[in-house]
N, C-alpha and C positions, 0 to 999 in steps of 0.2 A: 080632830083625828087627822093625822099626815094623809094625805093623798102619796100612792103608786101610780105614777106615769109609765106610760108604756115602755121607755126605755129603760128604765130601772127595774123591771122583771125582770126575772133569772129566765135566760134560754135554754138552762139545760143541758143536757144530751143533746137534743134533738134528731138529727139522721146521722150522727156520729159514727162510724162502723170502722174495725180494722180490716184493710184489702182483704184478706183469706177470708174472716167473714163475708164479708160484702158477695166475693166470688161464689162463697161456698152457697148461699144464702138466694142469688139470683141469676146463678146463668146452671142451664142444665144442657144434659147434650140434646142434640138436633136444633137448637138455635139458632135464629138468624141474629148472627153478633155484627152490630156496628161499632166502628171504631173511628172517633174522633180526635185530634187532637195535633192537629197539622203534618206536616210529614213524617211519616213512621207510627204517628198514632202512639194514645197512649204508654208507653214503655212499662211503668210498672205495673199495671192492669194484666198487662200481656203476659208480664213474667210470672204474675201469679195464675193464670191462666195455665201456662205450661205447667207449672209445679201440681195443680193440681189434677189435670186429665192429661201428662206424658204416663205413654204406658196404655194409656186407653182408645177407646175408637169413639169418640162423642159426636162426631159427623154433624162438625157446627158447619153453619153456610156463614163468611165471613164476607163484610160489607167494608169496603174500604178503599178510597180512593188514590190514596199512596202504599202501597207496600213495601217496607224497606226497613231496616233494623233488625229489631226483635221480631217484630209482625212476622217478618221472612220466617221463624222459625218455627210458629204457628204450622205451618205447610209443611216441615221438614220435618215435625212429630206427629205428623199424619194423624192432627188436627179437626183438617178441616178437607170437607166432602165436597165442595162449592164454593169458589170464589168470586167475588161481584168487587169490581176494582176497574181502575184506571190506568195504572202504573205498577211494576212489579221492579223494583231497581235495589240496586246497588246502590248508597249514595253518602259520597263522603264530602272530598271537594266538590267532584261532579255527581252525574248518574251513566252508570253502568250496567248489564243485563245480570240479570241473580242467578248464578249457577244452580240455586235451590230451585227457581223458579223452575228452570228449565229442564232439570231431570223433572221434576211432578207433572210436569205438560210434557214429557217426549215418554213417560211412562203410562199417563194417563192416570194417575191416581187422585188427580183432582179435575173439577170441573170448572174450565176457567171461561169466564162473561167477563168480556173487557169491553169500556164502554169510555167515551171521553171525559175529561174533567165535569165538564159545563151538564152532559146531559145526564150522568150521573145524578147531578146535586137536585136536576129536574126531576129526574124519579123522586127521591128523597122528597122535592117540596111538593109533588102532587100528593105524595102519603101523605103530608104533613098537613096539608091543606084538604085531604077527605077528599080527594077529587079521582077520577078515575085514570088520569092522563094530561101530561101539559105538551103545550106545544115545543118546536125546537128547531133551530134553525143550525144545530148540528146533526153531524150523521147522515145526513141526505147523501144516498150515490158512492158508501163508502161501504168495505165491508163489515163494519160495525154493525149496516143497517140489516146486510144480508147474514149475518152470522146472528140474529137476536132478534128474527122473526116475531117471536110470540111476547117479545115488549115494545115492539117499534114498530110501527104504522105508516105510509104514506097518505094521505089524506087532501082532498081536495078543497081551498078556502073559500068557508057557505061567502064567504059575504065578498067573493069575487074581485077582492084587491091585490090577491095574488096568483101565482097557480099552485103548487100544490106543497104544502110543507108539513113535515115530519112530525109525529108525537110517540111520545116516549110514554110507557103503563106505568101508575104509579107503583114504589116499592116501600114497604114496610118493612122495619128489623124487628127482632122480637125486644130486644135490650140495647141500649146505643151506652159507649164507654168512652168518658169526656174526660179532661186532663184542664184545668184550670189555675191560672195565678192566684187565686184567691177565692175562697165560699165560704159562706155563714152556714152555724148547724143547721139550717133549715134547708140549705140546698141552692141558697142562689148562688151563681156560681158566675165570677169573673173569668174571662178566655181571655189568653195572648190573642191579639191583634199581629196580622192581617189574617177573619176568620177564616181565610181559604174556603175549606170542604167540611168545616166543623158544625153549622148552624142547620144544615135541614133533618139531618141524621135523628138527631135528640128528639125536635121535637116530632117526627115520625113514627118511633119507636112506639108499638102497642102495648107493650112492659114498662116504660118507661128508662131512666138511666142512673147509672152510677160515675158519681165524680170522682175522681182524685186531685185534690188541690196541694198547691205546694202550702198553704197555710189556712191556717179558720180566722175569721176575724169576725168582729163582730156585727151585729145588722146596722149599727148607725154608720159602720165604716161602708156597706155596701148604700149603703142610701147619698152615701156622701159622692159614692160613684156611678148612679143608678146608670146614665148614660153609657156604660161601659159595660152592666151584666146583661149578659147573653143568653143564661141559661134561669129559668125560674124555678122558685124553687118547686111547685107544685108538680111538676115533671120529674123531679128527682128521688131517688128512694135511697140511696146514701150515700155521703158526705165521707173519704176519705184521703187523711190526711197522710202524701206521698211525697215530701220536699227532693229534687231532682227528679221527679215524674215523668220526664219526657226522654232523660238522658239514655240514648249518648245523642239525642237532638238538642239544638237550641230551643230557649223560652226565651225571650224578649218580653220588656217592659210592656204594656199597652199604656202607660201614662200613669199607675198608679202612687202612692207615697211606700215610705219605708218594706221597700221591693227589690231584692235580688236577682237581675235576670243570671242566666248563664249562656254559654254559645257552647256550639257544636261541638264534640269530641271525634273529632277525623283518627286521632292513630286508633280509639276505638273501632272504628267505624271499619277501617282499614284491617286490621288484627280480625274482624266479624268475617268480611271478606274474604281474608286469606283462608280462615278457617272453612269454610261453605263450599269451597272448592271440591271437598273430599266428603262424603257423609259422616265417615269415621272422623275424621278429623272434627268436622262440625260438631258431634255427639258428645266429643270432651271437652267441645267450648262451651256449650248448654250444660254438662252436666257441672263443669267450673265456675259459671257466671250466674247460671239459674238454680239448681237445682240444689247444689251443694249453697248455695247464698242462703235457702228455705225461705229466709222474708226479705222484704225491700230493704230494711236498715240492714242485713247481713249485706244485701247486695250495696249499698251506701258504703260500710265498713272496709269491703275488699276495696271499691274504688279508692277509698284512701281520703285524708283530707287535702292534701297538699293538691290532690288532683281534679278537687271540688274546686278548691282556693282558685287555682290557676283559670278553670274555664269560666267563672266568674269574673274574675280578675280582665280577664282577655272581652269578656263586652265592654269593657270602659276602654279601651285600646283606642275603637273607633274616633272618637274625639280630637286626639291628638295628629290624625292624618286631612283632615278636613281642609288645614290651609298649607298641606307641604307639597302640593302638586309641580312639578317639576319644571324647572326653565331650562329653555332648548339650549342645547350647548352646539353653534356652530361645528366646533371644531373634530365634535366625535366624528369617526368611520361611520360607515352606513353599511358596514356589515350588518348580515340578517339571515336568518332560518326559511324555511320555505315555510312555518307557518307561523312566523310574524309577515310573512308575504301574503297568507292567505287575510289573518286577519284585518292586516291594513287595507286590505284589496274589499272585505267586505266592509268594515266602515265606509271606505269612498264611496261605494255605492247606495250607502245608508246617507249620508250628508247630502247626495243627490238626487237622492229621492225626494229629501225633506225639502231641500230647496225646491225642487219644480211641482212637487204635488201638496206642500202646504202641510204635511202630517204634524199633530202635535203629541202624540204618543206613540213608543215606540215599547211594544214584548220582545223581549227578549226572553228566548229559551233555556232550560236547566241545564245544557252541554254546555263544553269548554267554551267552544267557540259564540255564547251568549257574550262574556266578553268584548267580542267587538260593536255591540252597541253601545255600551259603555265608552270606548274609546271615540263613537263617534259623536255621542251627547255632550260630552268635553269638547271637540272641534266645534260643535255648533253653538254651543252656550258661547263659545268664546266670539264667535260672531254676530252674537246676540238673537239668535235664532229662540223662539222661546216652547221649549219640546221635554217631554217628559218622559221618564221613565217608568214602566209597569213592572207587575208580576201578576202572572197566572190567579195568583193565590189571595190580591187583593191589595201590595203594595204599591201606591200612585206617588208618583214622584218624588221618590226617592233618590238619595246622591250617592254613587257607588265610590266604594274606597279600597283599595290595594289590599290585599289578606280578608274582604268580605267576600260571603259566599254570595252567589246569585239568587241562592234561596235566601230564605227565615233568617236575620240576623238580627243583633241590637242594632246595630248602623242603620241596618235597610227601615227598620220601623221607626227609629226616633229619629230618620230623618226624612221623611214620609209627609206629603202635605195630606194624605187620606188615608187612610188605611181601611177597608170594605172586604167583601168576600169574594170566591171565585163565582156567582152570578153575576156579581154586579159589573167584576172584569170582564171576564168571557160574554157574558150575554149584550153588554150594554157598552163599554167602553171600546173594548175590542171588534164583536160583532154587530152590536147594535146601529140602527138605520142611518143615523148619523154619525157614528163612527169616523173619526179622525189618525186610526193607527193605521202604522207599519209593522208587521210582524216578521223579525228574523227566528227561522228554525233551521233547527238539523237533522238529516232521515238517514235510514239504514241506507234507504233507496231511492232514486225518483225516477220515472220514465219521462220519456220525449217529450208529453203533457203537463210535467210540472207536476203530477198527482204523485204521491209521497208515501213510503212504507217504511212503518217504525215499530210494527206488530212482529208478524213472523217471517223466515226466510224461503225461496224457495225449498229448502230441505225440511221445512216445517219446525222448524229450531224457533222457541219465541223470543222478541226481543226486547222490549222494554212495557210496550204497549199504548195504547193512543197519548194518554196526557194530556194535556192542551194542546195537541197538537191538531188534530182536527178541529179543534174549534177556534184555533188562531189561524189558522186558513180562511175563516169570516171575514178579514179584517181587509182593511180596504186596498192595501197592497201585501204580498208575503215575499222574502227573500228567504232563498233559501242555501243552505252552507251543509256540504257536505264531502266527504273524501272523493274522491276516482277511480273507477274500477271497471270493467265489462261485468264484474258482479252486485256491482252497485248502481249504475245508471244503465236502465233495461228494458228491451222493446216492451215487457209485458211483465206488472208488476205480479209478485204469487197473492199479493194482499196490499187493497189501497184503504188504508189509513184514515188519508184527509185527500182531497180533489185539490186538483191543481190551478182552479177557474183563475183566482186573485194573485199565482205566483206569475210574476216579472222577471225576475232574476235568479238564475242559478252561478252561485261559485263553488268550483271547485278545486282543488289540489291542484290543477291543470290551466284551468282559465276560467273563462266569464263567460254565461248563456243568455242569451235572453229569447224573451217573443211579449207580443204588444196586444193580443189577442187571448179571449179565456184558453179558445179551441187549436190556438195555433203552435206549431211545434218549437220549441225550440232552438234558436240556433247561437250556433259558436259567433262570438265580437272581439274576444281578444285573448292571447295568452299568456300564459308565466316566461317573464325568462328565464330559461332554460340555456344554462351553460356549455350542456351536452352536444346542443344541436347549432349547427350550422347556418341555419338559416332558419325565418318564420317559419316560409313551408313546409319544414321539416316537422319545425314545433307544431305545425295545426295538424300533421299527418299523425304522429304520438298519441293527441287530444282525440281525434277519428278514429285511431285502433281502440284506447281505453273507452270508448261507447259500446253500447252495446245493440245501437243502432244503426241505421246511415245516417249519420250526424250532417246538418246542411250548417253552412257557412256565410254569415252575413254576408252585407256585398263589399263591406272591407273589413278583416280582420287585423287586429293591432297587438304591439306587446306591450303588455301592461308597464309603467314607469316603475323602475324600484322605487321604496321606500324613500323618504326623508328624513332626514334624522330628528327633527320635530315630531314626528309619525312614531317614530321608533322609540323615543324619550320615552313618551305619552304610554306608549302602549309597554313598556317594559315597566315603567312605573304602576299599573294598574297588575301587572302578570306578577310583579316582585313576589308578592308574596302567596298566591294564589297557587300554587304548585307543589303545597305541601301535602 
């Protein structure tokens, strides 16, 4: 009699379900909904979502550490009752404040708990873990801590090796909604790498979670990948197959065979945007893109193929920029903008950090101005300096390329010597005790102490919200970049963010700040030239009104050198394309 091997049984069905079932099947209103699936979070999960309680009040509490795309529109069909999140953005090339966001907070119709990347993902793992609470070495002193009393603690260390550090109450969702490259009917389930905010959600969830994969394959193809599945399948209650799942975000490869990534759809992203502006207006982008789609292949169909093709097409781009980095051309002008003067002004500072305090990793944040870390990783590789490049989200050294975003791309991952989560960055690379980074950020705001606001404005307008940014304030130096304004650097900030103990340096539009102490203030080192004025002391008098302090003044103040046309090559070649 033939013998049946395990592989050669039929699997079935198994947890096979079409999205609206799935939806229809396990999420009910008053839910606490997590959403996984790197920034923006599942896309088609969401869309079905809308379709089926727009119109309704189902008063979910949504879990989410990026809020951006579609997710935004969750809020805007007055959705959701409670929001638990990190980030609430705009985000195409860069990130930008959500005008959805900010009518729902200046109306009050939602209840918003913002909390940083890092301790976030803490709550999540103490659920996951059945624990009541973990420790955190974010949020201390900030008002994250003060605004989320009844989940955040200060606490005193029994075992007396420290003084006194912060814990964050574990949180549980009722259903977590995962977005993967690939699952067997049974539910194990491949994630795009780097898992960012994607891995403590699921398994936390007291319901358990529903996948959307871009395809099913079969179990000896995941066994061939076990190293890679993230999600088991014993956690899963069904398996749905949603190819472009994530769009209008990027998927990237995490390493597997006969796999299609895609990259980011910016003029979508942008068109979402434009639309948000106006309620009316946003109502006939939902009712166009969501509603009137009915299912995810309607929503597939109106994208079009040719518009599949191309952002497809466009993650194999990266490949072809890898050796065409640019040789200095003596002879060009060394004209230049006032913010390729800032940029280059903050790399210098970045190459001289690395030189005299030894850093071997450097964060760079999701604003424009993340970029000039990048310009100055290229300065120093080329001196053999040997330093690396992060992300928030879990990508380690990685090689930046001209037209890649600073987030999630094919380039950032398949050129990646790690790829991990946002614990293992934030808690361990970045803050952890031996920690080797430098973290550049950018703030709404910062006052005279270097402590930083990226939450709300004094008029209570919100702004983007913590992100990594409190918790790349860990890090063993922090530079920080930001515009010029008496509205923006302020004796007293309305909301501190992230503390200022580790910032060294401030650049702004203006000039250069520093101070050499956690507690110590501030002061002006050197200026912009400035065409306008006459003399330095004119220039540092300019610098003193746009404070919104009494600004003190090194004991020599200098004007910054213009640019170099090496400088300028470099950093036009990394900007080419980046500006669409």
């Amino acid at each position: 009699m033939m013998k049946q091997t395990l592989n050669s049984r039929k699997e079935g069905n198994g947890k096979l379900l079409n999205l609206d079932e799935a939806v229809r099947r396990y999420v009910r209103p008053g839910m606490k909904l997590h959403l996984a699936a790197g920034i923006g979070g599942p896309s088609a999960a969401i869309c079905e979502i809308i379709r089926q309680y727009c119109g309704k009040i189902p008063g979910f509490t949504l879990i989410q550490s990026t809020l951006s795309g579609h997710a935004l529109n969750l809020v805007h069909c007055n959705l959701v009752k409670k929001l638990v999140c990190s980030v609430c953005a705009d985000i195409s090339a860069s990130a930008r404040p959500s005008k959805i966001i900010q009518r729902a907070y200046e109306s009050k119709t939602v209840e918003l708990e913002n909390w940083s990347l890092y301790s976030l993902q803490q709550r999540l793992m103490a659920g996951a873990f059945g624990l009541p609470f973990m420790p955190t070495r974010s949020v201390l002193c900030s008002n994250i801590a003060s605004d989320n009393v009844e989940s955040f603690k200060e606490m005193e260390d029994p075992f007396k090796s420290q003084g006194k550090t912060g814990i964050v109450k574990a949180l549980n969702p009722d259903i977590s909604f995962v977005h993967g490259c690939a699952g067997d009917l049974e539910g194990n389930i491949i994630l795009n790498a780097p898992y960012g905010e994607d891995l403590w959600g699921p398994f936390a969830s007291s319901q358990g979670v529903v996948a959307t994969v871009e395809k099913i394959v079969p179990t000896d193809y995941i066994k061939k990948y076990a190293a890679l599945v993230k999600i088991p399948g014993y956690i899963v209650n069904a398996v749905c197959v949603t190819p472009l799942g994530l769009h209008p975000f990027s998927l990237p490869n995490p390493g597997i065979s006969d796999f299609e990534p895609y990259e980011k759809d910016v003029d979508f992203l942008n068109d979402l945007h434009n639309a948000s502006r106006g309620s009316d207006t946003l109502d006939a982008w939902i009712r166009e893109w969501v509603m009137e789609c009915v299912t995810h292949q309607g929503y597939l169909n109106k994208l079009g193929p040719d518009r599949i093709v191309t952002l497809k097409e466009r993650s194999k781009d990266w490949k072809s920029k890898v050796s065409s980095i640019p040789t200095p051309q003596p002879e060009l002008k060394n004209e230049f903008d006032s913010e390729e003067m800032v940029l280059i002004a903050v790399a210098r500072e970045i190459v001289n950090s690395v030189r005299i305090y030894g850093h071997k990793m450097i964060l760079g944040g999701a604003g424009s101005r993340g970029i000039a870390a990048w310009l100055a990783y290229y300065q120093l590789k080329a001196k053999g300096y040997g330093i690396e490049l992060i992300t928030g989200n879990g990508q380690i050294g990685y090689t930046p390329l001209p037209g890649e975003s600073i987030l999630s791309s094919e380039a950032g991952v398949r050129s990646s010597k790690m790829l991990t989560d946002t614990i293992m960055t934030q808690g361990v690379f970045v803050g952890g005790k031996s920690n080797r980074c430098l973290s550049l950020l950018g703030a709404g705001q910062i006052d005279k102490y270097g402590n930083i606001n990226s939450t709300t404005t004094s008029k209570g307008q919100f702004l983007v919200g913590s992100g990594g940014a409190n918790d790349a304030m860990n890090a063993r130096e922090v530079i920080v970049a930001l515009d010029q304004s008496k509205d923006r650097f302020v004796e007293r900030l309305p909301y501190v963010t992230g503390r200022g103990d580790a910032v060294s340096t401030v650049i702004s539009t203006m000039g250069i700040f520093k101070k050499t102490s956690p507690q110590e203030e501030l002061y002006l080192v050197a200026c912009f030239p400035d065409s306008q004025s006459t003399s330095l002391t004119e220039n540092v008098k300019k610098v003193q009104d746009q404070c919104g302090w009494a600004l003190k003044l090194g004991s020599q103040v200098e004007e910054i050198s213009k640019p170099r046309h090496e400088e300028l090559d470099l950093l036009r070649w990394l900007r080419s394309e980046n500006r669409r």
